[in-house]
Legacy VTK file of the C-alpha trace (Angstrom):
# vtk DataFile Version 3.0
C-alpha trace
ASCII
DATASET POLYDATA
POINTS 479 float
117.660 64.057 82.976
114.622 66.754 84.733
115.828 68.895 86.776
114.693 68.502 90.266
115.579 72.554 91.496
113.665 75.474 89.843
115.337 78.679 88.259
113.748 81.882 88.576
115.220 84.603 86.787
114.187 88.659 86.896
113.449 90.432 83.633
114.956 93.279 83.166
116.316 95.118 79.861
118.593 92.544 78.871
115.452 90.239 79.393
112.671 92.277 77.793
112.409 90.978 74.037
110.574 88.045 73.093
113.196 85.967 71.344
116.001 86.476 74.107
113.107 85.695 76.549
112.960 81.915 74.492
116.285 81.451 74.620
115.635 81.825 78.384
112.972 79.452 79.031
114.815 76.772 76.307
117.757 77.220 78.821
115.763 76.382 81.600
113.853 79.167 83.438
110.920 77.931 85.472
109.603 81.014 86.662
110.070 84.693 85.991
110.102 87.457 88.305
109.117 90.606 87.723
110.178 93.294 89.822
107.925 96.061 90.700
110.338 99.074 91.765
110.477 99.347 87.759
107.882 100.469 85.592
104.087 101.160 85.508
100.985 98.917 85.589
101.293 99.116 81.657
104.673 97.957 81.111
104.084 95.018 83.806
100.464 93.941 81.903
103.232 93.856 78.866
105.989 91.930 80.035
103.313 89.242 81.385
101.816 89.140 77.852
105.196 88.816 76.431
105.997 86.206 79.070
103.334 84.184 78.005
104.047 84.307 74.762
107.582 83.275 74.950
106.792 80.381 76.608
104.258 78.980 74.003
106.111 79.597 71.526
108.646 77.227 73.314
105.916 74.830 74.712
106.628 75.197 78.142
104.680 76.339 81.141
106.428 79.418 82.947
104.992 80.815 86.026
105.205 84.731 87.031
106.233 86.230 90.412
105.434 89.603 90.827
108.012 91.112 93.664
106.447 94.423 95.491
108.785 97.118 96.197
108.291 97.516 99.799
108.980 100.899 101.849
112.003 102.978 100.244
114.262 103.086 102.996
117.108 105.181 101.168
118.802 108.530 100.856
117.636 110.593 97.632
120.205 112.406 94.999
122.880 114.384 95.454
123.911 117.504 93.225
126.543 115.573 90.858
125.145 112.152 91.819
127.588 110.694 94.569
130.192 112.151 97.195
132.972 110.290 98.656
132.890 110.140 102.232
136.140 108.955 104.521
136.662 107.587 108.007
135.553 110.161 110.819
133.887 112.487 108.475
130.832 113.823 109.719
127.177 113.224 107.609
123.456 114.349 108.049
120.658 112.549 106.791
117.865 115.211 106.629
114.276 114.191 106.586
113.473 117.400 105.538
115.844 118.264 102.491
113.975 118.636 99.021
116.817 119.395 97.240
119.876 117.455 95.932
122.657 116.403 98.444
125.937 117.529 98.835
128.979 116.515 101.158
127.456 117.175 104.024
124.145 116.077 104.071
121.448 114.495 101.708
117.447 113.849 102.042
115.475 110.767 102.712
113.094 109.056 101.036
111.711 107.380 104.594
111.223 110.663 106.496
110.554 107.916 109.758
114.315 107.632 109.966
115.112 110.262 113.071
111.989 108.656 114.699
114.177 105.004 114.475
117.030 106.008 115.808
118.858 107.017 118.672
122.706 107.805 119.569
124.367 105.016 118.920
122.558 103.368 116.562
124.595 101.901 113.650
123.252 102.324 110.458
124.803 100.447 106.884
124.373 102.429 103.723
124.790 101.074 99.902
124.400 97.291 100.998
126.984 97.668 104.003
129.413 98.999 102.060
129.460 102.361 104.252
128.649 102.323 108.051
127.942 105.553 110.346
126.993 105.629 113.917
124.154 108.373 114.774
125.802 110.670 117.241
122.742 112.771 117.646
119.132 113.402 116.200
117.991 116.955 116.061
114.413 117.191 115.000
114.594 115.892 111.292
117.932 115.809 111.396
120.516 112.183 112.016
123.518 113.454 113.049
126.204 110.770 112.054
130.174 110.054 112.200
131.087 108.043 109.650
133.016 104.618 110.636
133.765 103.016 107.211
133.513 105.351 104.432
133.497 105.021 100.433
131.585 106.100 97.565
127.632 106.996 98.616
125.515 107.416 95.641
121.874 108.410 94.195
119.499 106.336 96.256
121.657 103.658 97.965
119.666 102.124 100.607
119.934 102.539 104.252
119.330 99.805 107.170
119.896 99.743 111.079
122.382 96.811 112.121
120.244 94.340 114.295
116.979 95.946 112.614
114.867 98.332 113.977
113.214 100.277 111.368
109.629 100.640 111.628
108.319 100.981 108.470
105.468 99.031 107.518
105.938 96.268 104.961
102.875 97.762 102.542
102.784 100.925 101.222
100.170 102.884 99.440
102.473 101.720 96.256
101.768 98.132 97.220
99.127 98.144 97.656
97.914 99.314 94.085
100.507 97.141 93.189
98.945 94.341 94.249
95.693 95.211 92.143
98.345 94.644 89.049
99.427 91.532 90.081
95.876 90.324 90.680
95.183 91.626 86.860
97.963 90.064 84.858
97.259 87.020 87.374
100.798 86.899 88.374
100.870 83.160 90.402
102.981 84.391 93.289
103.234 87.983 95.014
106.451 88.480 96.644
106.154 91.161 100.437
109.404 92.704 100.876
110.305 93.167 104.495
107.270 91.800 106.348
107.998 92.084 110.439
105.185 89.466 111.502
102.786 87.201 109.859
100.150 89.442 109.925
101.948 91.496 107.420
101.473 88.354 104.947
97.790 88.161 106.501
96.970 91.816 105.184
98.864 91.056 102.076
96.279 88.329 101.370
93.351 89.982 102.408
94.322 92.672 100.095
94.609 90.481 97.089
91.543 88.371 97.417
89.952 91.766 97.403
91.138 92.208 94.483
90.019 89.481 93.201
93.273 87.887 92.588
94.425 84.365 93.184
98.183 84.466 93.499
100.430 82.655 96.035
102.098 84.710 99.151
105.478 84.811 99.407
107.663 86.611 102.056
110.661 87.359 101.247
113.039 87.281 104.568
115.485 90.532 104.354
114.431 91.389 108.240
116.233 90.980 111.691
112.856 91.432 113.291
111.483 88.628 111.023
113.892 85.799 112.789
111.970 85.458 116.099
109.163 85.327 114.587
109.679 83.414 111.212
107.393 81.003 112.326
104.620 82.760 112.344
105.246 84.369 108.532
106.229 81.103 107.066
102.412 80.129 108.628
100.852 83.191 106.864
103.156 82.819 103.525
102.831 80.233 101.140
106.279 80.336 100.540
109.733 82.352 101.810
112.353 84.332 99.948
115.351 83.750 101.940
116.797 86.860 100.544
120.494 87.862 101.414
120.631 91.201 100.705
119.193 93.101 103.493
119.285 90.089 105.899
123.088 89.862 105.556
123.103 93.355 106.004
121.056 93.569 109.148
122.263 90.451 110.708
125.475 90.130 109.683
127.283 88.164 106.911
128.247 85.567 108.967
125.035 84.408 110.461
123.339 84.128 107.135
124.281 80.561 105.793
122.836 79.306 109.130
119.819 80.933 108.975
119.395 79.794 105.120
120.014 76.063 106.329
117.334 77.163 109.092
114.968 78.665 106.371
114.839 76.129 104.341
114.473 72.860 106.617
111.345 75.466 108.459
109.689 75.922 105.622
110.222 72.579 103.744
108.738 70.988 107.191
105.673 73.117 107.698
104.703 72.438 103.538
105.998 75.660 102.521
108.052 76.829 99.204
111.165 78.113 99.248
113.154 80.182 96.812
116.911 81.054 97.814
118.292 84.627 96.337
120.653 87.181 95.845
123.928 87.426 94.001
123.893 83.613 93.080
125.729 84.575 90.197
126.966 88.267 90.351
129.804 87.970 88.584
128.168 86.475 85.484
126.621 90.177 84.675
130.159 90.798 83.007
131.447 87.733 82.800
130.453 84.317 80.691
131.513 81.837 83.342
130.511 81.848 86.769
133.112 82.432 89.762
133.853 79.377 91.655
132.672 80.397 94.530
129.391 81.361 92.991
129.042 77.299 91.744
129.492 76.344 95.296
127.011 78.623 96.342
124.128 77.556 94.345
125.201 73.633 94.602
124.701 74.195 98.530
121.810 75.444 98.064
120.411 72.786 96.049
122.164 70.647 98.684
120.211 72.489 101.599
116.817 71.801 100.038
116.073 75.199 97.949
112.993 74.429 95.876
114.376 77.225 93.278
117.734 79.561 92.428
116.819 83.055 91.597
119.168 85.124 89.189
118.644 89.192 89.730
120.705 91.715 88.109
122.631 88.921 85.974
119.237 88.602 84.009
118.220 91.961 84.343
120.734 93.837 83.354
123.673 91.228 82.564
125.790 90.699 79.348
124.421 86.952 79.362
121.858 86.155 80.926
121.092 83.075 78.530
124.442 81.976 79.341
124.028 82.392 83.369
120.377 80.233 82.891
122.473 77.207 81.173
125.537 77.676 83.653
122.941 77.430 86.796
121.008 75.010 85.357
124.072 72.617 84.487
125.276 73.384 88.106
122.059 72.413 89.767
121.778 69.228 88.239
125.172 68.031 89.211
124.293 69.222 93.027
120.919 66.442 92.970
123.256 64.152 91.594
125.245 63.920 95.075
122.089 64.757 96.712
120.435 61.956 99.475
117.117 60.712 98.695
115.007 62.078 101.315
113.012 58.726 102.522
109.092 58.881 102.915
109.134 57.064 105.960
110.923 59.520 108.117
107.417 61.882 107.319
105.279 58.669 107.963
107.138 57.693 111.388
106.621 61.484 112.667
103.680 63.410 111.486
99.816 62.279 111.836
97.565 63.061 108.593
94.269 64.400 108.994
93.692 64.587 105.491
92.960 62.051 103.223
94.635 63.686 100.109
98.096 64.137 102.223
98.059 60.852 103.408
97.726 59.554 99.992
100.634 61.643 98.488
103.382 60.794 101.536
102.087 57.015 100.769
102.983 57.234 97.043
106.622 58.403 98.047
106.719 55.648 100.305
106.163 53.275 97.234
107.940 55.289 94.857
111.443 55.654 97.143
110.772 51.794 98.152
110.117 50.245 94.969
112.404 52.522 92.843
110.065 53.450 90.010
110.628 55.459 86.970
107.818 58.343 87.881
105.180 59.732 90.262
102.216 61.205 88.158
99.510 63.186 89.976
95.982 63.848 88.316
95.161 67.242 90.027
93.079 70.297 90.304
94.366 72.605 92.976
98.165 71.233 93.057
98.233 70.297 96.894
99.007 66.525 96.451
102.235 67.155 94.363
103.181 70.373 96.938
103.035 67.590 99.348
104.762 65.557 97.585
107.329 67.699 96.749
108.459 67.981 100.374
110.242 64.959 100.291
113.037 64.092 97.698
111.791 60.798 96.705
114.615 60.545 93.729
111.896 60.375 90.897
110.025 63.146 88.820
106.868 64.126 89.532
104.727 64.968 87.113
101.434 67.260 87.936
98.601 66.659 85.184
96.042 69.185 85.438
93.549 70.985 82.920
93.778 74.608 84.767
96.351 76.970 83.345
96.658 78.285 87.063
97.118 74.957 88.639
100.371 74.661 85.805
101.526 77.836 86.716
102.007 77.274 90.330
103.480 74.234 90.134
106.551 75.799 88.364
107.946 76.259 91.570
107.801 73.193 93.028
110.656 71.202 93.378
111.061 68.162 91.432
107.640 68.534 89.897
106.805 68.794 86.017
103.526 70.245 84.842
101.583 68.734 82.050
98.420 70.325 80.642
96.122 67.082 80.737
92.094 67.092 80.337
89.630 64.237 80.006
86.096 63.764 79.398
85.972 60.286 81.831
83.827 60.086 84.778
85.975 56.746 86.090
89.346 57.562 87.690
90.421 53.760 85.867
89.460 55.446 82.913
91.371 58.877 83.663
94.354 56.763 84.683
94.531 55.065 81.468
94.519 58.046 79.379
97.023 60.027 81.405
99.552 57.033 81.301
99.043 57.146 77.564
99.876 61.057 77.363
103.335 60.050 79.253
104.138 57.343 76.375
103.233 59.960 73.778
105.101 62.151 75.611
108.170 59.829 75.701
108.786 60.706 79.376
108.133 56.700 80.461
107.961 53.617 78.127
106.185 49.882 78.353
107.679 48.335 81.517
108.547 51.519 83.516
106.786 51.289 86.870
104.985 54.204 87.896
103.019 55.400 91.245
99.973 57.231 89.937
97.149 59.491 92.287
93.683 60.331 91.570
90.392 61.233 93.094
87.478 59.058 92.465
85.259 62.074 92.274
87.647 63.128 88.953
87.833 66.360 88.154
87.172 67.669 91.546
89.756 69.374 94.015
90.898 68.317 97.563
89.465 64.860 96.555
92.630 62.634 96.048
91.816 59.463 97.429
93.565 56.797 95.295
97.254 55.255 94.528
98.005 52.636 92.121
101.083 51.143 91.233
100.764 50.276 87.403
103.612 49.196 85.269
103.051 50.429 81.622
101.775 49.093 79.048
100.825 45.961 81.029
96.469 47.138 80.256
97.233 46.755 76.661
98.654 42.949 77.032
95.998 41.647 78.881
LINES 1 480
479 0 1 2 3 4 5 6 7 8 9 10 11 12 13 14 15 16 17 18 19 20 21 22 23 24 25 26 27 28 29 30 31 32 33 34 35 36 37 38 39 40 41 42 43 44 45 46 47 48 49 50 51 52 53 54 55 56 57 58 59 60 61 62 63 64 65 66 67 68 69 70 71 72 73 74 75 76 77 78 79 80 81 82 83 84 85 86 87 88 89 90 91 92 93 94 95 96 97 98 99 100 101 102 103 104 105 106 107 108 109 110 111 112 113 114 115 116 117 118 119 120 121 122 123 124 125 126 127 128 129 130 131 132 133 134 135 136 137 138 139 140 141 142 143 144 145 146 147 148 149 150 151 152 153 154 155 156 157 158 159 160 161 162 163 164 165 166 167 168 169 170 171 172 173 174 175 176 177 178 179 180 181 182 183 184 185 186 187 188 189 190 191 192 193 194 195 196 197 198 199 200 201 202 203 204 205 206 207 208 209 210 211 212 213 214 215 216 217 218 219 220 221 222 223 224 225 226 227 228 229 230 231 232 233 234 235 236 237 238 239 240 241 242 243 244 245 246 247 248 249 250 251 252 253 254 255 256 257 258 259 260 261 262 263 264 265 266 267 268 269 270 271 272 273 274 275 276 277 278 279 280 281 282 283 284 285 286 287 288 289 290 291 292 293 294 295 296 297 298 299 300 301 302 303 304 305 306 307 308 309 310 311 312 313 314 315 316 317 318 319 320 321 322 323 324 325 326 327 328 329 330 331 332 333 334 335 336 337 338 339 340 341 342 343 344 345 346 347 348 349 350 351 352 353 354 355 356 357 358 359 360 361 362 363 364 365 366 367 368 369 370 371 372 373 374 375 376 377 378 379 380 381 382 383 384 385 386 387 388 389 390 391 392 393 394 395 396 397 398 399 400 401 402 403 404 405 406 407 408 409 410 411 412 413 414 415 416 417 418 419 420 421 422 423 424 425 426 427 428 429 430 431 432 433 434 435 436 437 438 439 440 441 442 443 444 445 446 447 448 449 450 451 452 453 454 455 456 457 458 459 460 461 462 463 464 465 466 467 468 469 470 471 472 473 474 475 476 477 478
């Protein structure tokens, strides 16, 4: 049975080598991210290589997401590496401090911080764990009380409760960082903490510059980026609803409603969707996932996620083959009590204006209607099965394209299967015929399946889809 939801998993140490990196695609990673707080340009041009490597050695297509670091918004060291602060102890955060930290105050890496604030302000440290209300800023100086104490450590990260912080989503890191991505032609590029759309608009800019052709993806750890999510999800190609931050700045408790939001928003306006963060935390120790944690990802899947993402359980984790084959085997049985989404409801309420999209919401039509075995798309730039991907039509779809990039992206896509498929024919009869033979060969349908199948008639050439038949196999070779 295919798997319908994509898993993305983060390499890390305990994901570096080649072999343990098969193991990991056999289990049933789709896409690999990798994250760019860690390491150089070298050691990311590596891991891609390696990537790549592991995944033709397996004979599967795996795509790469290359997550930018964003602006550090965290205290720096402290002389023996953490203090322990309690309830109604006072705490400085110093802009200005070069040196290590002790118990009464520690520097900044964002030295914006006393510019953000004002008495009153709550700010969460280390995820949430530790809260402190400002009492005063005095020059460089944020004069706190602390409200919830605990352990603060070496570069635990700071955020203001209801957002806030005005640091800009690119930094000068980023931005070279995005010249990487563009060179190991990393297929998506994940924007941590973009306020507006325009942040994603820049983003883009940037990497076209650099001559790179990589997807945009925002990843949604903002309060500011709520009002206007909207207007990113327009500038993205896809969303990160990542939990992290957002839970941290909004609130615990508003966060599954906003990832229910999230995802329908972004599934309606054609956009991906990848949901994240501590899916399956307690799998970096342990060989069996919590049952709390299966819930999670199996309403996730049940929301509409086009893809899981594992962090620190691949990264770092004691199993992170283990954690793949656990999520995977959870996702599965989610789309088994999943509702078909039906084609019509997209027919009945949107209006087409291209010819391609029209053609692609038309073969789920048939396809949820007449109950066939597959969808098969001949494409170029992977639009029609995006499209088609919007609506969970109950089949597989499988994308045949000659372009490595075109496979790539499609990773991500929910429900759809890449296939690296060429021909030399000028007629899309001609081009139909041979794909529907690779599927036989292929042993994904057999004579008598009935299939939905898309072409252009100019073959070969993007944007062009045009045509639908409805072909049941093996019928050409009886007549």
């Amino acid at each position: 049975m295919l798997r319908r939801t994509k898993i993305v998993a983060t390499l890390g140490p305990a994901s570096s080598d080649q072999k343990v990196l098969e193991q990991m695609i056999r289990a049933g990673v789709d896409l690999v991210r990798m994250n760019f707080s860690h390491g150089s340009a070298q050691d990311h041009m590596k891991r891609a290589e390696t990537v790549r490597a592991a995944a033709a050695a397996v004979g599967r297509t795996v795509g790469i997401l290359a997550d930018l670091q964003g602006p550090k918004i965290r205290v720096r060291k402290f002389e023996n590496d953490k203090i322990t602060l309690n309830k109604g102890d006072t705490f400085i955060l110093d802009a200005t401090l070069d040196g290590l930290g002790n118990q009464e105050r520690v520097g900044l890496d964002y030295k914006e911080l006393p510019n953000d604030v004002e008495v009153g302000t709550v700010l969460l440290l280390n995820d949430g764990m530790l809260e402190f209300h400002v009492t005063g800023v005095k020059g460089p100086e944020v004069h706190c009380v602390v409200v919830r104490g605990g352990v603060l450590s070496n570069n635990k990260g700071i955020n203001r409760k209801g957002g806030g912080l005005t640091a800009p989503a690119l930094t000068d890191k980023d931005k070279e960082d995005i010249k990487t991505a563009a060179l190991i032609k990393a297929d998506y590029l994940a924007v941590s903490f973009p306020r507006t759309g325009d942040d994603m608009r820049l983003a883009r800019e940037l990497m076209h510059a650099a001559g790179g052709k990589s997807l945009l993806m925002a990843k949604i750890e903002r309060a500011e980026a709520i009002p206007v999510l909207g207007d990113i999800i327009d500038a993205s190609d896809a969303i990160m609803v990542a939990r992290g931050d957002l839970s941290v700045e909004v609130g615990d408790a508003a966060v599954p409603g906003l990832q229910k939001r999230m995802i329908k928003m972004a599934r309606a306006k054609n956009r991906l969707v990848i949901t994240a963060t501590q899916m399956m935390e307690s799998m970096i120790t342990a060989p069996i996932p919590t049952r709390a944690e299966v819930s999670d990802v199996a309403n996730a899947v049940l929301d509409g996620t086009d893809a899981v993402m594992l962090s620190a359980e691949t990264a770092v984790g004691d199993y992170p083959v283990e954690t793949i084959e656990a999520m995977a085997r959870i996702c599965l049985k989610a789309e088994g009590e999943s509702e078909n989404g039906m084609a019509d409801c997209r027919m009945a309420s949107e209006k087409f204006v291209r010819i391609d999209q029209s053609i692609a919401i038309s073969a789920l039509f048939a396809a949820s209607h007449l109950k066939v075995k597959a969808i098969v798309a001949l494409t170029q730039s992977g639009s029609t099965p995006l499209w088609m991907s919007r609506v969970n039509a109950g089949v597989p779809i499988f994308a045949l394209t000659p372009l490595p990039e075109t496979l790539s992206k499609v990773t991500l896509f929910s429900g759809v299967h890449p296939i690296n498929f060429s021909t030399t024919a000028h007629e899309a009869t001609q081009a139909l015929l041979e794909a529907e033979a690779a599927l036989v060969n292929l042993k994904l349908v057999e004579d008598g399946d009935l299939i939905v199948m898309t072409i252009g008639e100019a073959v070969g050439k993007s944007g062009h889809t045009n045509t639908m038949k409805i072909v049941r196999v093996g019928d050409h070779r009886n007549t």
